[in-house]
C-alpha positions in Angstrom: 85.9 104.6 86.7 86.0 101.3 88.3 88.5 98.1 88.6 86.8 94.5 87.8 89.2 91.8 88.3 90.0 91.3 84.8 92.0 94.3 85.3 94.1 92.8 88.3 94.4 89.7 86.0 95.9 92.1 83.5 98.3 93.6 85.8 99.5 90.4 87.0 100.6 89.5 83.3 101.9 92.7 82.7 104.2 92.7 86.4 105.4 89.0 85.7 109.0 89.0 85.8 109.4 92.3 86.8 107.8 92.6 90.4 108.8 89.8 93.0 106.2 87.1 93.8 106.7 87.9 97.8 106.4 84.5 99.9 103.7 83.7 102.2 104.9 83.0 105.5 103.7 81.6 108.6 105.0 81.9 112.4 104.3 78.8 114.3 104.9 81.4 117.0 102.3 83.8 116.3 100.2 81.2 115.8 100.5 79.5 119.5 100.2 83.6 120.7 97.1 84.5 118.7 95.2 80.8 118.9 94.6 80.8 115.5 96.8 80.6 111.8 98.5 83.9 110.6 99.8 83.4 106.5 102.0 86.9 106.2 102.1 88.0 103.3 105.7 89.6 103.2 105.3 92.4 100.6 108.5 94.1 102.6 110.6 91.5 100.3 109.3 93.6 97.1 111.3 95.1 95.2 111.7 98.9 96.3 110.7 97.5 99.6 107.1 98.0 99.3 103.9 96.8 97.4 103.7 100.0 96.1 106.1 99.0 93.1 103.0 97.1 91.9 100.7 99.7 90.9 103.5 102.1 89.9 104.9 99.8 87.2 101.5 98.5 86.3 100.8 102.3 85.6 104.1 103.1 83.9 104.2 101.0 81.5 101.5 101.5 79.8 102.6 104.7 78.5 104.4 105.1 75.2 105.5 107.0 72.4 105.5 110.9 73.5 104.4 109.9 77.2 106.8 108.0 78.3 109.4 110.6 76.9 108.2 113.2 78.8 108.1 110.8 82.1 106.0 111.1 85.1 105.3 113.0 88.0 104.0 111.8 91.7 103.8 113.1 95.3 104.3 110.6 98.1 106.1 110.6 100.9 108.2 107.9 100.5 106.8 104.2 99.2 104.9 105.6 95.9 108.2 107.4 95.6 110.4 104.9 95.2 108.3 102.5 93.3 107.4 105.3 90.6 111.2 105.7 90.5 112.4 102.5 90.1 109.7 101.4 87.2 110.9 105.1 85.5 114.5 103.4 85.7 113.4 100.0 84.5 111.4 101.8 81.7 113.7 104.5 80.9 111.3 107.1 81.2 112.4 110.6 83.4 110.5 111.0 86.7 109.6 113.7 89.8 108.9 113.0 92.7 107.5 115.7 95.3 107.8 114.7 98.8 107.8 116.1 101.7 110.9 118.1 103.6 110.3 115.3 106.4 110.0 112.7 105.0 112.2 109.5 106.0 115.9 110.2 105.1 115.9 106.9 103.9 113.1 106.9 101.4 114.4 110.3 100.4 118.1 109.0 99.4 116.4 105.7 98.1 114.6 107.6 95.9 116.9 109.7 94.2 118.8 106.4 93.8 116.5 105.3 91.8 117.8 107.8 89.2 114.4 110.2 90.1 114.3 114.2 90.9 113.0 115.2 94.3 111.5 118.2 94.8 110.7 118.6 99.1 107.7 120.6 99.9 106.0 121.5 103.4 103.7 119.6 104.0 102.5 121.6 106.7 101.6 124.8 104.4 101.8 123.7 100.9 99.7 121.6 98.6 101.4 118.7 97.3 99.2 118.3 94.4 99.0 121.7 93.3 103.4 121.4 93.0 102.6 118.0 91.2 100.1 119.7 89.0 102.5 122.5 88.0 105.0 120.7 87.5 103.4 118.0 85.2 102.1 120.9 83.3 105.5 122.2 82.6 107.0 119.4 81.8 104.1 118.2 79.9 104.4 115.1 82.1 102.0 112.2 83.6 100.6 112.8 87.1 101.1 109.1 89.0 98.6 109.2 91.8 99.4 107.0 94.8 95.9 105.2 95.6 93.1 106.8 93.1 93.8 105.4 89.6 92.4 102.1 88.3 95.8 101.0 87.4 97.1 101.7 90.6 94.4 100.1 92.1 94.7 96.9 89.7 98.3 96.5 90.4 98.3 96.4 94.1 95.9 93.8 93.6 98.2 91.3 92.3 99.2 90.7 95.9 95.9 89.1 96.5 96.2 87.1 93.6 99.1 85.6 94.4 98.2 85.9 98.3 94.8 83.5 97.4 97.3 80.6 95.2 99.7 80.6 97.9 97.3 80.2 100.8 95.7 77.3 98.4 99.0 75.5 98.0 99.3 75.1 101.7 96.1 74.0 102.0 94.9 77.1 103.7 90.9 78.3 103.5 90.8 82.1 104.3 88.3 83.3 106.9 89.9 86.8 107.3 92.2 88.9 105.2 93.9 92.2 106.5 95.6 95.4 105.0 97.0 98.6 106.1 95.1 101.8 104.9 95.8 105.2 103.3 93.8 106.6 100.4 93.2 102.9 100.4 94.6 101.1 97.0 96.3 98.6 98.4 93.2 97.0 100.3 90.8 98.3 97.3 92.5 96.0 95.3 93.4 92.9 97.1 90.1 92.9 98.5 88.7 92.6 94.9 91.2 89.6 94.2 90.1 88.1 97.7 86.7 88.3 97.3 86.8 87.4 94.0 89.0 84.3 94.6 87.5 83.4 98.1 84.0 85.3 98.3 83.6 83.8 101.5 87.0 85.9 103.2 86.0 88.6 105.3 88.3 92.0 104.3 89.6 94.2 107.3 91.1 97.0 106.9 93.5 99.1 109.6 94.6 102.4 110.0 96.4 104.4 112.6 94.5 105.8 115.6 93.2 109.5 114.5 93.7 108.6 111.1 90.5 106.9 110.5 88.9 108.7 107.9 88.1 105.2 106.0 86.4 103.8 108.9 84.3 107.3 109.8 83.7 107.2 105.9 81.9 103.5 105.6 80.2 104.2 108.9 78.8 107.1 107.3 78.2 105.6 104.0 80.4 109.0 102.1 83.5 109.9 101.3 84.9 112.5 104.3 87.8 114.2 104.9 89.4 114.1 108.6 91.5 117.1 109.6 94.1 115.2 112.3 95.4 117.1 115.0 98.8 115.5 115.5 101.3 112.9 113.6 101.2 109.4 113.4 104.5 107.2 113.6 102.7 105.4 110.5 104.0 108.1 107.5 102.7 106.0 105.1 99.1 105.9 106.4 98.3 109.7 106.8 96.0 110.5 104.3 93.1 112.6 105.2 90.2 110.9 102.9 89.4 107.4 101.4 90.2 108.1 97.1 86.8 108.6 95.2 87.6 105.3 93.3 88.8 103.2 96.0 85.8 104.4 98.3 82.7 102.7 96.1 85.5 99.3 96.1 85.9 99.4 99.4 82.2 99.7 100.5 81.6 96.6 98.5 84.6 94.2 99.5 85.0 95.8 103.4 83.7 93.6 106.5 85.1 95.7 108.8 88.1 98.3 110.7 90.3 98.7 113.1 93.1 101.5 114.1 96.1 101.0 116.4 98.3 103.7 118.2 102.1 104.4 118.1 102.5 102.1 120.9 100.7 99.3 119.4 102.8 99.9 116.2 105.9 99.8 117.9 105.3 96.3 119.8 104.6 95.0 116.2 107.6 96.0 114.6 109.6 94.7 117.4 107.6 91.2 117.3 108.7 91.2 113.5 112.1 91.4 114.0 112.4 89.5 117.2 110.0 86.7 116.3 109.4 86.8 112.3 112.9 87.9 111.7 111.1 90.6 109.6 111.9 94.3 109.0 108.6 96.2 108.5 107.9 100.2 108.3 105.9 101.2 110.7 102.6 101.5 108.4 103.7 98.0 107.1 103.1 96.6 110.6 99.5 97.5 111.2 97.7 94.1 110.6 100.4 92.8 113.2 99.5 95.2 115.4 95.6 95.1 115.6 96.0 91.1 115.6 98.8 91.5 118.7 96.6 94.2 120.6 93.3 91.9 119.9 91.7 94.7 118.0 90.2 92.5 115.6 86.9 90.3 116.7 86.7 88.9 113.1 90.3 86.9 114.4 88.4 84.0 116.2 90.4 81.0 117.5 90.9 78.5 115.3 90.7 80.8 112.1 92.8 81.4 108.9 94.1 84.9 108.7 95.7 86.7 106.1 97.5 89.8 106.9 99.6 92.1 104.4 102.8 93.3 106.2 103.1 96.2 103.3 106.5 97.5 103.8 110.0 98.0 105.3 111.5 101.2 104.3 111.8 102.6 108.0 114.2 105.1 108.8 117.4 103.9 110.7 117.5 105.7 113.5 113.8 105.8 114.7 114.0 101.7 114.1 116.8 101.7 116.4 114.8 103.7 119.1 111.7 101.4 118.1 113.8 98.4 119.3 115.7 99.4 121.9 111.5 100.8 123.1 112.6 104.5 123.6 109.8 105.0 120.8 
């Protein structure tokens, strides 16, 4: 299976005036700090607070007739959650979400607000796919993967489309383009829309530090799966392996990685909301952090840069430790 950009062309019609067209932004701020020009693309403004609405509602609504009676299942632990559930609601299909018991209390509630079942799972000794996979077959229902389905993949790439015509209207060449990292969807597609739209944009890609299993997987030129030893403050990044239909994508469009540490994350989401005014998640915040801890050669001075600040679903209570830097 693969995505061409036709497909993200497709998604784009089929997400028009139902996803938000998130503004490009820029900090004259961050600019004077990083000596070069930083366009944000704010996909915390999306509806369901994340990007990942995109792919989910590109997905969902494509179903019909006995499909889309039966409704959907998915497994995430919070983002692919509550975009699944909101484009159920919007479609009035029935969903399930599986998620983990600690998951964000916030993504949690937000999800079942949505109008979705949760069903909360260890994620320490049970297999989340195995309860989705059960539970799809008794219900008869779709499984909604987060990252490794072309649709997915197509509709998180309608951010680089519009990413691309924004950075155009304000007379903006791209040099570099950045997005956070998981199983990888979001940066499989927007890297095909970038490259497509501006084949002359190198694509970075970042990930939290001993979560890099896309990094150890292009520098290997395979797919492998990392077994981490610890937690990341990045929830939303902590997939052990690149998806096997992102990975070929991402081998193509991919110049280069980077990873950055709690610490480093933390700084970020405090420049955000001091200086850009922003809330972001802290796996919405990695391109700000690599670019703030000059992680990121391909950032010279005087460059164009692109980052995707991905989303801003962040638990209350850890943000307030984030900012007050107890965390």
């Amino acid at each position: 299976m693969s995505v061409s950009f036709a497909d993200i062309e497709a998604a784009a019609a089929r997400l028009a005036g139902h996803a938000a067209e998130t503004p490009l932004i820029e900090s004259p701020a961050l600019n004077d700090r990083l000596g070069c020009r930083v366009l944000i693309k704010a996909e915390t403004l999306q509806r369901a607070g994340a990007f990942k609405f995109r792919g989910a509602y590109n997905r969902l609504v494509q179903l019909e007739g006995e499909e889309k009676r039966r409704g959907v299942v998915a497994f995430s632990s919070g983002n692919h959650a509550q975009g699944v559930a909101l484009a159920a609601k919007l479609l009035g299909m029935p969903a399930l979400i599986v998620m983990p018991s600690d998951a964000p209390a916030v993504k949690v509630a937000a999800t079942r607000g949505y109008g979705a079942d949760v069903l909360l799972y260890d994620r320490l000794t049970e297999d989340r796919e195995a309860i989705a996979a059960k539970v799809a077959a008794e219900r008869a229902a779709v499984v909604v993967p987060a990252f490794d389905d072309p649709h997915i993949i197509a509709g998180q790439g309608t951010a680089g489309i519009e990413l691309v015509r924004q950075a155009k209207a304000l007379g903006a060449n791209l040099d570099l383009f950045m997005a956070p990292v998981s199983g990888g969807g979001l940066l499989a597609g927007t890297s095909l829309a970038v490259r497509h739209l501006s084949p002359s944009t190198d694509v970075v890609g970042v990930e939290p530090t001993g979560f890099d299993d896309t990094a150890q997987s292009l520098a290997n030129g395979e797919r492998l799966e990392i077994k981490p030893t610890g937690r990341s403050y990045c929830d939303a990044l902590e997939s052990p392996a690149p998806g096997k239909i992102v990975f070929p994508i991402l081998r193509k469009t991919v110049s280069g990685m980077a990873d950055v540490t709690d610490a480093e994350v933390a700084e970020a989401m405090r420049y955000a909301y001091t200086t850009l005014k922003l809330v972001v998640e802290p796996g919405g915040s990695v391109c700000l952090a690599a670019l703030l801890a000059g992680k990121v050669p391909l950032a010279r001075p005087g460059s164009t840069v692109a980052i995707v600040l991905s989303g801003a679903n962040v638990d209350p209570a850890f943000y307030a430790q984030v900012l007050a830097g107890e965390a």
